[in-house]
DRENDO-1510 file (C-alpha; in Angstrom, 1 decimal, always signed):
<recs>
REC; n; res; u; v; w
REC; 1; UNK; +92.6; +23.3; +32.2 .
REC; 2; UNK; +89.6; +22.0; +33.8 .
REC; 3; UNK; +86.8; +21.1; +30.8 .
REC; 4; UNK; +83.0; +21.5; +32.6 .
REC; 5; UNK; +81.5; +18.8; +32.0 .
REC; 6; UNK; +77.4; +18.9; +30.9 .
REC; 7; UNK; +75.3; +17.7; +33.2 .
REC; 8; UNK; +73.8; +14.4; +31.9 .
REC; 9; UNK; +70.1; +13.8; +31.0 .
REC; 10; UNK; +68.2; +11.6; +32.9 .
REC; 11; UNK; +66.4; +8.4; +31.5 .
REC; 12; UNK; +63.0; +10.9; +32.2 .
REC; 13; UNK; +64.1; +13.6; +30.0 .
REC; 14; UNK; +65.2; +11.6; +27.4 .
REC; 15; UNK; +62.0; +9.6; +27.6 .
REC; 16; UNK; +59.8; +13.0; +27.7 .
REC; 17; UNK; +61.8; +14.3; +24.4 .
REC; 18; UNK; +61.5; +11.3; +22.4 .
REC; 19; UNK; +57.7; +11.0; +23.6 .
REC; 20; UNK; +57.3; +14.8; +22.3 .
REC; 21; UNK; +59.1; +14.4; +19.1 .
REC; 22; UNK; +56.6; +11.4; +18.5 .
REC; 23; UNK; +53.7; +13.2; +19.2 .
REC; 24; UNK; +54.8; +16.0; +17.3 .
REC; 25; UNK; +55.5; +13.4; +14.1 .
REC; 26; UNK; +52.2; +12.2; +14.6 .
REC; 27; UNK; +50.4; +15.4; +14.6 .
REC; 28; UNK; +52.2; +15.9; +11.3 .
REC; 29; UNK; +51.0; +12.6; +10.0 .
REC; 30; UNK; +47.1; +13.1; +10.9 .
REC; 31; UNK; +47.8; +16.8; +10.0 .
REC; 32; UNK; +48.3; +15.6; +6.2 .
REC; 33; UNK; +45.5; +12.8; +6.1 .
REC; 34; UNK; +43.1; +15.7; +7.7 .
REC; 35; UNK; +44.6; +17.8; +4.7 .
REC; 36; UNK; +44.5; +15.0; +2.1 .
REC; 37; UNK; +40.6; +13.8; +3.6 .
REC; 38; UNK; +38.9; +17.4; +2.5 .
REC; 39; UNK; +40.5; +17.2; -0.8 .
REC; 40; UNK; +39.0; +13.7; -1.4 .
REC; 41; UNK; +36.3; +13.0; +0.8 .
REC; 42; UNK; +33.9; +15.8; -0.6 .
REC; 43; UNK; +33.3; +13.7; -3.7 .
REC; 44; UNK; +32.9; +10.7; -1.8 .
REC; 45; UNK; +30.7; +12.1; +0.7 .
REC; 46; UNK; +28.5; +13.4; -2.2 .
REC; 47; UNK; +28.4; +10.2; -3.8 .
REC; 48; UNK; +27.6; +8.1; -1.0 .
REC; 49; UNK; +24.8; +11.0; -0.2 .
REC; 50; UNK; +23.3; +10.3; -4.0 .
REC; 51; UNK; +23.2; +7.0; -3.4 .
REC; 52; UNK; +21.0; +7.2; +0.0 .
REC; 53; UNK; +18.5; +10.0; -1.8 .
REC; 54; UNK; +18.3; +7.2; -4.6 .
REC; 55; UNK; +17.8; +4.3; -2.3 .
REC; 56; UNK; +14.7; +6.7; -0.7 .
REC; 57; UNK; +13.0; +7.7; -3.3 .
REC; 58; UNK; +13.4; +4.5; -5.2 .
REC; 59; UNK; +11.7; +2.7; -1.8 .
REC; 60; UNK; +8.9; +5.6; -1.6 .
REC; 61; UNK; +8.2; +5.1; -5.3 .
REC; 62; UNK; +7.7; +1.3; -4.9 .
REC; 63; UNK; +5.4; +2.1; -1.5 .
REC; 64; UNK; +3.3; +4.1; -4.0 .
REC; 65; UNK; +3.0; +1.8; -6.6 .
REC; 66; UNK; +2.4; -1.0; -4.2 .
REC; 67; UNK; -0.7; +0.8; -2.2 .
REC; 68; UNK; -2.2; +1.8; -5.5 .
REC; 69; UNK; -2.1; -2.0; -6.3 .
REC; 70; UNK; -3.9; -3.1; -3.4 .
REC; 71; UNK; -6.4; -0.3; -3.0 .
REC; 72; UNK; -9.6; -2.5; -2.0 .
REC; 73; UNK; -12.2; +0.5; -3.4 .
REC; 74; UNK; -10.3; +2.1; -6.2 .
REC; 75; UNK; -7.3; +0.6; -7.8 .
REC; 76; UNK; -4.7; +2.9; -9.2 .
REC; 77; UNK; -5.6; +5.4; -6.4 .
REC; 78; UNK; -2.8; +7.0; -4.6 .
REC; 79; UNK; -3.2; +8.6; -0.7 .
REC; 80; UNK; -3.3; +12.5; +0.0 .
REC; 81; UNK; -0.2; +14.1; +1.0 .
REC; 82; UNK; +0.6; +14.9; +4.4 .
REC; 83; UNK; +0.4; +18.3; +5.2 .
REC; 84; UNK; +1.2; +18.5; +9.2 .
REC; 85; UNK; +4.9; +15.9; +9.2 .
REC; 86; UNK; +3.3; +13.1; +11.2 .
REC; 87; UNK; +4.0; +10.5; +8.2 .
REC; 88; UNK; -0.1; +10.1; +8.1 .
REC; 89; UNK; -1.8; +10.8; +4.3 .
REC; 90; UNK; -4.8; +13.1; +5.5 .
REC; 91; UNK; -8.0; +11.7; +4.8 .
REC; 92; UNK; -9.7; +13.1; +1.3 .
REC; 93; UNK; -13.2; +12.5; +3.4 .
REC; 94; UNK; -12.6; +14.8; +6.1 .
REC; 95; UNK; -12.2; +17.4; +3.5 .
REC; 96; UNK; -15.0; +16.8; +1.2 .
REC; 97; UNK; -13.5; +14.4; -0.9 .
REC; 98; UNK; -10.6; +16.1; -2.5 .
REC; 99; UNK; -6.7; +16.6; -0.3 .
REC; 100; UNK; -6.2; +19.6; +1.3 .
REC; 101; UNK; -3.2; +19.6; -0.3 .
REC; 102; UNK; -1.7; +18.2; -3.3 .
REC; 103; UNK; +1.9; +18.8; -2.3 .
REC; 104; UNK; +3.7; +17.6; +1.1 .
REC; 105; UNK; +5.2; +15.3; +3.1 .
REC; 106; UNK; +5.5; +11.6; +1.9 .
REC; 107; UNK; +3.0; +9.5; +4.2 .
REC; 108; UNK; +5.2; +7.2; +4.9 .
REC; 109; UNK; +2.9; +6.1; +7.8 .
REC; 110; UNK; +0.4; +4.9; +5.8 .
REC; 111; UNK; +1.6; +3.7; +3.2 .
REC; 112; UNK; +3.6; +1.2; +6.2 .
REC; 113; UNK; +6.9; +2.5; +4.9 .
REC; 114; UNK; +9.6; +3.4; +6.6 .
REC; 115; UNK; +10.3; +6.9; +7.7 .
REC; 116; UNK; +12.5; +7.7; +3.9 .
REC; 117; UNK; +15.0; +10.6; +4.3 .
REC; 118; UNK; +17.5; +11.8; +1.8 .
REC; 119; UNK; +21.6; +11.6; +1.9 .
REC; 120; UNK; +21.1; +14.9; +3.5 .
REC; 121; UNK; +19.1; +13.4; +6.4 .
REC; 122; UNK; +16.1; +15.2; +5.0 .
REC; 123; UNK; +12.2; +13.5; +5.0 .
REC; 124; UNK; +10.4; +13.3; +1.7 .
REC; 125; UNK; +7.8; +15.3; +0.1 .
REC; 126; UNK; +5.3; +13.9; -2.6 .
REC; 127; UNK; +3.2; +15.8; -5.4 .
REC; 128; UNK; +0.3; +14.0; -6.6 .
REC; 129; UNK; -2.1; +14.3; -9.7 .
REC; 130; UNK; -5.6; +15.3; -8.1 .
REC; 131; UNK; -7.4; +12.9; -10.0 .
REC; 132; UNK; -5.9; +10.1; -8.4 .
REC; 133; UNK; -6.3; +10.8; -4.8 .
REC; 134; UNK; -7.9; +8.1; -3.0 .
REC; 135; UNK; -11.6; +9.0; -3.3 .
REC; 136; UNK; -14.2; +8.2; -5.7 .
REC; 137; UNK; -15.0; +11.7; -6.3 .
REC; 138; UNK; -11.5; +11.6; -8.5 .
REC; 139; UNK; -13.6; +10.6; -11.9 .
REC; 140; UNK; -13.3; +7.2; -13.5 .
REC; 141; UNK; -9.7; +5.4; -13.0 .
REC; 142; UNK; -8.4; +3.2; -14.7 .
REC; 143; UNK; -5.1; +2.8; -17.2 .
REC; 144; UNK; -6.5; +5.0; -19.5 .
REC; 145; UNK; -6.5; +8.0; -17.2 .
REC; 146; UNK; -3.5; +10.1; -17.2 .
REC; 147; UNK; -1.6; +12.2; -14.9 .
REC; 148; UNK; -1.4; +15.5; -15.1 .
REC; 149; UNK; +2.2; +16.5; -13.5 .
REC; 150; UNK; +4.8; +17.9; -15.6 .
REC; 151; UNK; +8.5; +17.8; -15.3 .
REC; 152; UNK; +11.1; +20.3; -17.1 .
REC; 153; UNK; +14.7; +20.8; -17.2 .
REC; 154; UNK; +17.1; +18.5; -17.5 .
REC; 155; UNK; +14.9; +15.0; -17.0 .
REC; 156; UNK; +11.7; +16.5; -18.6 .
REC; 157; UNK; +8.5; +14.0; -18.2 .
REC; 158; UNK; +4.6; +14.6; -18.9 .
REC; 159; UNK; +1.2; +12.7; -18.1 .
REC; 160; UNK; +3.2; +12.5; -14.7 .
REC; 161; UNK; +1.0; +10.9; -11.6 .
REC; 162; UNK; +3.0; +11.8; -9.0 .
REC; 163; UNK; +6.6; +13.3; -8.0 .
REC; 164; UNK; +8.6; +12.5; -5.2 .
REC; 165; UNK; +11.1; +15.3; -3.7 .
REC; 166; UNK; +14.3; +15.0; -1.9 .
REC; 167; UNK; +14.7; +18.4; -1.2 .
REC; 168; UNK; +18.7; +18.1; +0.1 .
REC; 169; UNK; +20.2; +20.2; +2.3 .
REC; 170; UNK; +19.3; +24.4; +3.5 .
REC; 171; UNK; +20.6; +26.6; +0.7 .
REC; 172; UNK; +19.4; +30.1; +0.0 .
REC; 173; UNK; +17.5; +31.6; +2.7 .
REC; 174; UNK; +15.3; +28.3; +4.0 .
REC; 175; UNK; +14.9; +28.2; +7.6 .
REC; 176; UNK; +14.0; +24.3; +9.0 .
REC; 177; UNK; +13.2; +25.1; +12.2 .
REC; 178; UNK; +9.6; +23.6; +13.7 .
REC; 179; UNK; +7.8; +26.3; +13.0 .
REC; 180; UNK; +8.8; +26.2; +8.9 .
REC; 181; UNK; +9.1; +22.5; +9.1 .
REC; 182; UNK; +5.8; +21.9; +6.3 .
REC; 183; UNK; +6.3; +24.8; +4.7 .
REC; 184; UNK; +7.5; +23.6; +1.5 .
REC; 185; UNK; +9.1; +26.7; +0.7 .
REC; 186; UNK; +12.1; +26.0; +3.0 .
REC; 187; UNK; +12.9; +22.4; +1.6 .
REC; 188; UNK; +12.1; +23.0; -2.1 .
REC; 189; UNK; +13.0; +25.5; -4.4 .
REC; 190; UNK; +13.8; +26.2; -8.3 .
REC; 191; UNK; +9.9; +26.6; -9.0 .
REC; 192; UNK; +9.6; +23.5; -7.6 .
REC; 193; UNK; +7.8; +25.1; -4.1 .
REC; 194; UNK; +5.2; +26.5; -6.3 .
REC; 195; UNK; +5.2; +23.9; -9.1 .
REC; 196; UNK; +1.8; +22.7; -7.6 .
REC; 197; UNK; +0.0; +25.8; -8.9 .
REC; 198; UNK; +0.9; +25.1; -12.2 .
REC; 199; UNK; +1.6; +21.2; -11.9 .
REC; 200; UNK; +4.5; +22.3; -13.2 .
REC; 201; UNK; +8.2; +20.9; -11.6 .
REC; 202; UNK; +12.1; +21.4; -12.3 .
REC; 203; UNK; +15.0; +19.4; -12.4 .
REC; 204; UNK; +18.1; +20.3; -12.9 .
REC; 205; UNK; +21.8; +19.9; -11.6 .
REC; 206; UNK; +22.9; +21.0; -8.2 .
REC; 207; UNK; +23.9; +24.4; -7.2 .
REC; 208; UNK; +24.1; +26.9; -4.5 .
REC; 209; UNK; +20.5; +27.9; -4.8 .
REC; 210; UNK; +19.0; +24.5; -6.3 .
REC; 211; UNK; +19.6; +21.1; -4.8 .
REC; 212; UNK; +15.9; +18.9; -5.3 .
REC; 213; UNK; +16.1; +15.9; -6.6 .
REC; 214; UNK; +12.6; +14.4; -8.3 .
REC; 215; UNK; +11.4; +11.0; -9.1 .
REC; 216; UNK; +8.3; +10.4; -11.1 .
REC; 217; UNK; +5.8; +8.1; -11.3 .
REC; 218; UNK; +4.3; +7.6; -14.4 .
REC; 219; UNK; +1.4; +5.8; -16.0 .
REC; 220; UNK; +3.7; +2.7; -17.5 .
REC; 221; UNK; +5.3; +2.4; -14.0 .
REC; 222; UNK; +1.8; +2.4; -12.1 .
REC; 223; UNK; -0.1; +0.6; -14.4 .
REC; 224; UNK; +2.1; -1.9; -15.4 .
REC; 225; UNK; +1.7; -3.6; -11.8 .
REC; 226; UNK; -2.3; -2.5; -11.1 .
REC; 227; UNK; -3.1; -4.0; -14.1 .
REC; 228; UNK; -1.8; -7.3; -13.8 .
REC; 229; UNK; -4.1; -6.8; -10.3 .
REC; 230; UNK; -7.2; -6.5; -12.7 .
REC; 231; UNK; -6.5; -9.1; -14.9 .
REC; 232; UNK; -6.3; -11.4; -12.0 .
REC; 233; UNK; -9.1; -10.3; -10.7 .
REC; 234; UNK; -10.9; -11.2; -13.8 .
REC; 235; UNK; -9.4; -14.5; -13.7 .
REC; 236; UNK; -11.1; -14.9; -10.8 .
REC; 237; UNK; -14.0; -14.2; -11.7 .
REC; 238; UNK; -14.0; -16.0; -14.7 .
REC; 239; UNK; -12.7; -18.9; -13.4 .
REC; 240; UNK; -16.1; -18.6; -10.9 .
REC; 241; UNK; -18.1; -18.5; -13.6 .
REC; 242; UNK; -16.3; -21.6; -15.1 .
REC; 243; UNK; -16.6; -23.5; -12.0 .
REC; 244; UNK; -20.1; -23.3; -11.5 .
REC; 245; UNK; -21.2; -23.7; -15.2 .
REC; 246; UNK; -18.6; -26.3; -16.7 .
REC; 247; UNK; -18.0; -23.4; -19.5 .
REC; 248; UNK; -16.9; -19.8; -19.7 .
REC; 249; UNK; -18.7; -16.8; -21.0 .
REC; 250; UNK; -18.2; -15.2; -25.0 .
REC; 251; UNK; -17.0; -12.1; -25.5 .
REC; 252; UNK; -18.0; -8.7; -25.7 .
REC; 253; UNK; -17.6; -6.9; -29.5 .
REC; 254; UNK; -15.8; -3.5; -29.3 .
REC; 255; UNK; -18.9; -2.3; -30.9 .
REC; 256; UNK; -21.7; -2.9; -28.6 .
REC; 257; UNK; -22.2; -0.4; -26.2 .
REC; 258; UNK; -24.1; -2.5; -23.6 .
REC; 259; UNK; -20.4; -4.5; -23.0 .
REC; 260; UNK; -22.5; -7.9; -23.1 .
REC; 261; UNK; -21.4; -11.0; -24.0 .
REC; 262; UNK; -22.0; -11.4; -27.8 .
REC; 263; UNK; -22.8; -15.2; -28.6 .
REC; 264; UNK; -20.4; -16.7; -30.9 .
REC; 265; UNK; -17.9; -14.3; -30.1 .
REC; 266; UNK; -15.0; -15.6; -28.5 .
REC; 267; UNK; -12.0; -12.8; -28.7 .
REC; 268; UNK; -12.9; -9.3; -27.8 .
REC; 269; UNK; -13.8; -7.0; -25.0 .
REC; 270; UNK; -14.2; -8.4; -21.7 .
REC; 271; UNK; -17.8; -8.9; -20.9 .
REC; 272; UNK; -19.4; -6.6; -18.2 .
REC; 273; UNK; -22.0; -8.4; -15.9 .
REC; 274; UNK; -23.5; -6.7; -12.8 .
REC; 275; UNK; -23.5; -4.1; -10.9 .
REC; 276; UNK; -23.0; -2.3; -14.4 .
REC; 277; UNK; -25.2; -3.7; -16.8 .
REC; 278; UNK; -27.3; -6.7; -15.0 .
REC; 279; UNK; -26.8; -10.4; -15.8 .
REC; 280; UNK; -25.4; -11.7; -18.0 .
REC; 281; UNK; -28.3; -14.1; -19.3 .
REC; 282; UNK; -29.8; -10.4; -20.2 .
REC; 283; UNK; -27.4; -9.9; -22.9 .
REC; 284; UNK; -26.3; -13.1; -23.7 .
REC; 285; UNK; -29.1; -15.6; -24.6 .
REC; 286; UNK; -29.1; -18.6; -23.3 .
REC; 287; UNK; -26.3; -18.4; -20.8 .
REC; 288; UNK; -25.9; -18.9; -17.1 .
REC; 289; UNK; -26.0; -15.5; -14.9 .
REC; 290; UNK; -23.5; -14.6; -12.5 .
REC; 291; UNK; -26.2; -14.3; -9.7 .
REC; 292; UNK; -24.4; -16.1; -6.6 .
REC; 293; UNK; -21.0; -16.3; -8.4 .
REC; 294; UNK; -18.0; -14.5; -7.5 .
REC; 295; UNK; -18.6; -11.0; -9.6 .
REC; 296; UNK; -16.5; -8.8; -10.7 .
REC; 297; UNK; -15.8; -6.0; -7.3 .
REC; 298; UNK; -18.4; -2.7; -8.1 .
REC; 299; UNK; -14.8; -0.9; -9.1 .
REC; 300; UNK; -14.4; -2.8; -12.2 .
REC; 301; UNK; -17.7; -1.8; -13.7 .
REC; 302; UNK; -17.1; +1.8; -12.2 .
REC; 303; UNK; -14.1; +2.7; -13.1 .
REC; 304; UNK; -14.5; +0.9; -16.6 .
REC; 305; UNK; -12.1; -1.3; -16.5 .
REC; 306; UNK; -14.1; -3.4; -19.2 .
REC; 307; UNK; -13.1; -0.9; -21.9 .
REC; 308; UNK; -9.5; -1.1; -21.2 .
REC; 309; UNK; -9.6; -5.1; -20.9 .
REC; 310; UNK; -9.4; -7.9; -23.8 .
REC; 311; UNK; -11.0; -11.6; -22.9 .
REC; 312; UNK; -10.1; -14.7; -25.3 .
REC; 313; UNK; -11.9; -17.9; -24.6 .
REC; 314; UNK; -11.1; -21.1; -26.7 .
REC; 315; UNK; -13.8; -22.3; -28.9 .
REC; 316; UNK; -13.9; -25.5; -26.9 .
REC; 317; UNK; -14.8; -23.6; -23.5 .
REC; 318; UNK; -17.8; -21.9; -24.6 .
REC; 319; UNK; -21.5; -23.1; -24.9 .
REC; 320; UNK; -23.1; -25.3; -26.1 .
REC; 321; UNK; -23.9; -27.9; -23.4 .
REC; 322; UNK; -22.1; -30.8; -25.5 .
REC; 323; UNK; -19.3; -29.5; -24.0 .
REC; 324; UNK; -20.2; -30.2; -21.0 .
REC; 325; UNK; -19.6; -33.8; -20.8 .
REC; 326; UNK; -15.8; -33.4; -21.5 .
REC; 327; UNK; -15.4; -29.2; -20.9 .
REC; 328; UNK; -12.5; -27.8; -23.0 .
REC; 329; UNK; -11.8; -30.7; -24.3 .
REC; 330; UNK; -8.1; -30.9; -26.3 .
REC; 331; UNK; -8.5; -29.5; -29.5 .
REC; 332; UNK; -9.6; -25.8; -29.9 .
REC; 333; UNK; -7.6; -24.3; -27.2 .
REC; 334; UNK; -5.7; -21.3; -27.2 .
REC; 335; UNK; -1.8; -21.3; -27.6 .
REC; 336; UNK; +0.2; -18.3; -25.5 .
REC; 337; UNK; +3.5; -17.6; -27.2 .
REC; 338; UNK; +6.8; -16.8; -24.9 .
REC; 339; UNK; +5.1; -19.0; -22.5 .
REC; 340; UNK; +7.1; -22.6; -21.7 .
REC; 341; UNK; +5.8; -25.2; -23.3 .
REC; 342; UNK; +3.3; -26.8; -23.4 .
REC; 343; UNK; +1.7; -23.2; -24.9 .
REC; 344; UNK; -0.9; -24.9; -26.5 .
REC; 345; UNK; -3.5; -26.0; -24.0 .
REC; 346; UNK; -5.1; -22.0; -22.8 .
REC; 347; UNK; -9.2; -22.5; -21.8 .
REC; 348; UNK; -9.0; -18.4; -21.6 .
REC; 349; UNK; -6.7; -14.9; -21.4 .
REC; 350; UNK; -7.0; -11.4; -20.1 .
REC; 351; UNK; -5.0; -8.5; -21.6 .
REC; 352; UNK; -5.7; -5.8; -19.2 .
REC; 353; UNK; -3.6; -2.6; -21.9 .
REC; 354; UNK; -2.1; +0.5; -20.5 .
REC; 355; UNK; -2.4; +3.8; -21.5 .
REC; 356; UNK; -2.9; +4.5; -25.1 .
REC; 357; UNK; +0.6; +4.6; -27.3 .
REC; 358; UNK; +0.7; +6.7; -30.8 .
REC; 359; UNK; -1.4; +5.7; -33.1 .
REC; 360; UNK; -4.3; +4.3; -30.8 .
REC; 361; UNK; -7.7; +5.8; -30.0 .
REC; 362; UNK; -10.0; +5.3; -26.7 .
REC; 363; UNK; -12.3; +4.0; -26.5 .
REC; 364; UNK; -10.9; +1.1; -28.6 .
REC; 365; UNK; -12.4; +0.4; -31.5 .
REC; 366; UNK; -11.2; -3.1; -31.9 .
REC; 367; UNK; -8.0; -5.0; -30.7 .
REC; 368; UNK; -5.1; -2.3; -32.4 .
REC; 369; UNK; -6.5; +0.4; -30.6 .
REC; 370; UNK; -6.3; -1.3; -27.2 .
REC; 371; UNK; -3.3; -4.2; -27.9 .
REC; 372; UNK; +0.2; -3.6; -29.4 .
REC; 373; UNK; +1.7; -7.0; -30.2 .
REC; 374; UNK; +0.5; -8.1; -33.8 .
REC; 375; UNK; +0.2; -11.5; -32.2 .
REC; 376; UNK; -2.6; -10.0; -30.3 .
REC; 377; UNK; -4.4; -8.2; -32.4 .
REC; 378; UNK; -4.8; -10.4; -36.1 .
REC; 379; UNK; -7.3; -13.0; -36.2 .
REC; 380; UNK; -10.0; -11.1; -35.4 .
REC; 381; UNK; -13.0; -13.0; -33.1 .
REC; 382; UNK; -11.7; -16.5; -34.5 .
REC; 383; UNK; -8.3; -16.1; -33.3 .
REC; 384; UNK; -6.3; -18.8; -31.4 .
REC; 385; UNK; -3.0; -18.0; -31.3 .
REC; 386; UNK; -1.6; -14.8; -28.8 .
REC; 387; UNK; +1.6; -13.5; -27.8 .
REC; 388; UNK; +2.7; -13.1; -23.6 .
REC; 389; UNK; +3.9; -9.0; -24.2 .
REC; 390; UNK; +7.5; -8.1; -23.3 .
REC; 391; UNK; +7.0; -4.8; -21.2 .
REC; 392; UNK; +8.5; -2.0; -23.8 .
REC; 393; UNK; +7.8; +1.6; -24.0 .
REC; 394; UNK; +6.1; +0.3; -27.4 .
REC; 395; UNK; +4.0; -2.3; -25.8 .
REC; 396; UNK; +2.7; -1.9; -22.4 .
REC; 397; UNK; +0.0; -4.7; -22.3 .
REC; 398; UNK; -0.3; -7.2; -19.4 .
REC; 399; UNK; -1.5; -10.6; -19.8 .
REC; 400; UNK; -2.3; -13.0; -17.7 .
REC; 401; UNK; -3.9; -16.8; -18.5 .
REC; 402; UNK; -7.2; -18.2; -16.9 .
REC; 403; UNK; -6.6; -21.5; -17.1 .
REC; 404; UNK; -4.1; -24.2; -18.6 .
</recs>
């Protein structure tokens, strides 16, 4: 019997049969991490997508708050939407003074930001308050004046300035195609399209018809950084006046209604020279004017920052002309608590207050309707002593020395 024997593989075969079985193990293998990713990565993806719209709208609130610092006309102002996507605020004077709009794209353009999108690869959009558009036909400004932008839902906030969107990614029936690409219909949705009507806005949790996510600016968060910009502003100024004189100005009372330097007085109201109310030899006897001195900028006066701003000058830096042959000598000088030390050796302070906090009235009517630390607001016009405020949603004051 004659046993057929099976042909034998060659090395080729063999080769091609392993190299299939290892393909088809591998398939297998990336098969089940493919399977395993879209269980896990959905959550992952979403987080690291939160953290991106955070990171934007964190870096368009800070542009914000950083051009309404600086403004050179009207501190506190905030630019116009943009209403046509080319990352440019439009101009509130090519319009007669107000926006066109007060809802659209972030101007990230001119406010020299960089060109924010969201975790969904979205661009920004940005609500503002009307009366703090970048124009002087907005009304006074100044930390007393408050927004008028209101959030609901599930992070409700009022006396909002301005909002700033993320609107996510399509849902519903948006269409993002160039021709919809500023209508704001098609990026934001929940009321929040039409919130601008109302100043009314929504947040709320993610779902298949709502995905915006808000950020607010409100008046602590603005003013907080513009008014340390006044008070050093007035430190210049003051210092000027110093400079030239060998001794700094009294205060203002929080009852005279001219804001001039009251002689004698040496803890109230910051007093208001020109353009406002003329020198300051008119309503202080016996003083130097500020003619030829650094002044305060027309903005202060305008947008009466004066009401909102409390001077201190130690006795030994004020008139009379004695003084002048040793000025401020030690002895009689003001002591800043929560300062390093030496505390004690202050010629003069400004405490430039935010917006008024329960309990308080505008205009002030002395320092407890205008300051919130008790170490600021005993003593009365003969007060030495003061407190550096901790920023706390009780006490929102700035304060800023003159001189050491």
């Amino acid at each position: 019997m004659t046993l057929e024997r099976k042909p034998r593989l060659g090395p080729d075969t063999a080769h091609q049969r392993g190299q299939t079985a290892l393909i088809a193990v591998l398939l297998l293998i990336v098969g089940a991490g493919a399977f395993l990713y879209t269980l896990a990565t959905p959550g992952k993806i979403s987080i690291e997508n939160d953290k991106k719209t955070a990171a934007a709208l964190a870096q368009a609130r800070e542009a914000l708050i950083g051009r309404a610092a600086a403004d050179a006309t009207r501190p506190g102002s905030l630019p116009c939407p943009d209403i046509d996507g080319d990352g440019a605020a439009e101009s509130p004077v090519a319009y007669g003074g107000v926006c066109p709009s007060y809802i659209g794209r972030f101007p990230w353009k001119t406010l020299g930001a960089q060109e924010l999108r969201d975790g969904g690869g979205e661009r920004l959009w940005y609500a503002l308050t009307p009366s703090f558009r970048d124009h002087a036909t907005g009304g006074v400004l100044n930390s007393d004046t408050l927004g008028q932008l209101t959030i609901t839902g599930t992070a409700p906030a009022g006396s909002v300035i301005a909002i700033i969107f993320a609107p996510g990614a399509v849902v519903s029936s948006q269409v993002r195609d160039t021709a919809n690409q500023n209508n704001v219909a098609n990026y934001l949705e929940g009321g929040n399209d039409t919130g601008i009507t109302t100043n009314t806005f929504v947040t709320g949790l993610a779902t298949s018809t709502f995905n915006d996510k808000l950020l607010a600016i409100t008046s602590d968060a603005l003013f907080s950084v513009v008014g340390m910009r006044v008070a050093r502003e007035a430190r210049t100024f003051l210092t000027e006046y110093f400079n030239a004189n060998g001794y700094y100005p009294f205060a203002a009372t929080y009852t005279d209604p001219t804001y001039g330097c009251t002689p004698g007085v040496t803890s109230g109201r910051i007093p208001s020279p020109a353009p406002l109310l003329g020198l300051i030899s008119a309503t202080c006897v016996g003083l130097a004017d500020w003619l030829g001195l650094a002044q305060p900028p027309a903005w202060f006066a305008t947008n009466n920052w004066h009401h909102v701003t409390h001077y201190a000058v130690a006795p030994a830096c004020v008139f009379p002309i004695s003084n002048l042959i040793t000025p401020c000598p030690a002895g009689g000088l003001l002591t800043v608590q929560n300062l390093p030390a030496p505390n004690n050796n202050k010629r003069a302070l400004v405490i430039v207050t935010g917006r008024a906090l329960s309990g308080q009235s505008r205009p002030c009517s002395g320092p407890a309707d205008c300051l919130e630390d008790p170490g600021n607001t005993d003593g009365g016009d003969t007060d030495t002593v003061f407190v550096k405020p901790v920023l706390a949603p009780a006490n929102n004051d700035r304060l800023v020395v003159v001189s050491p």
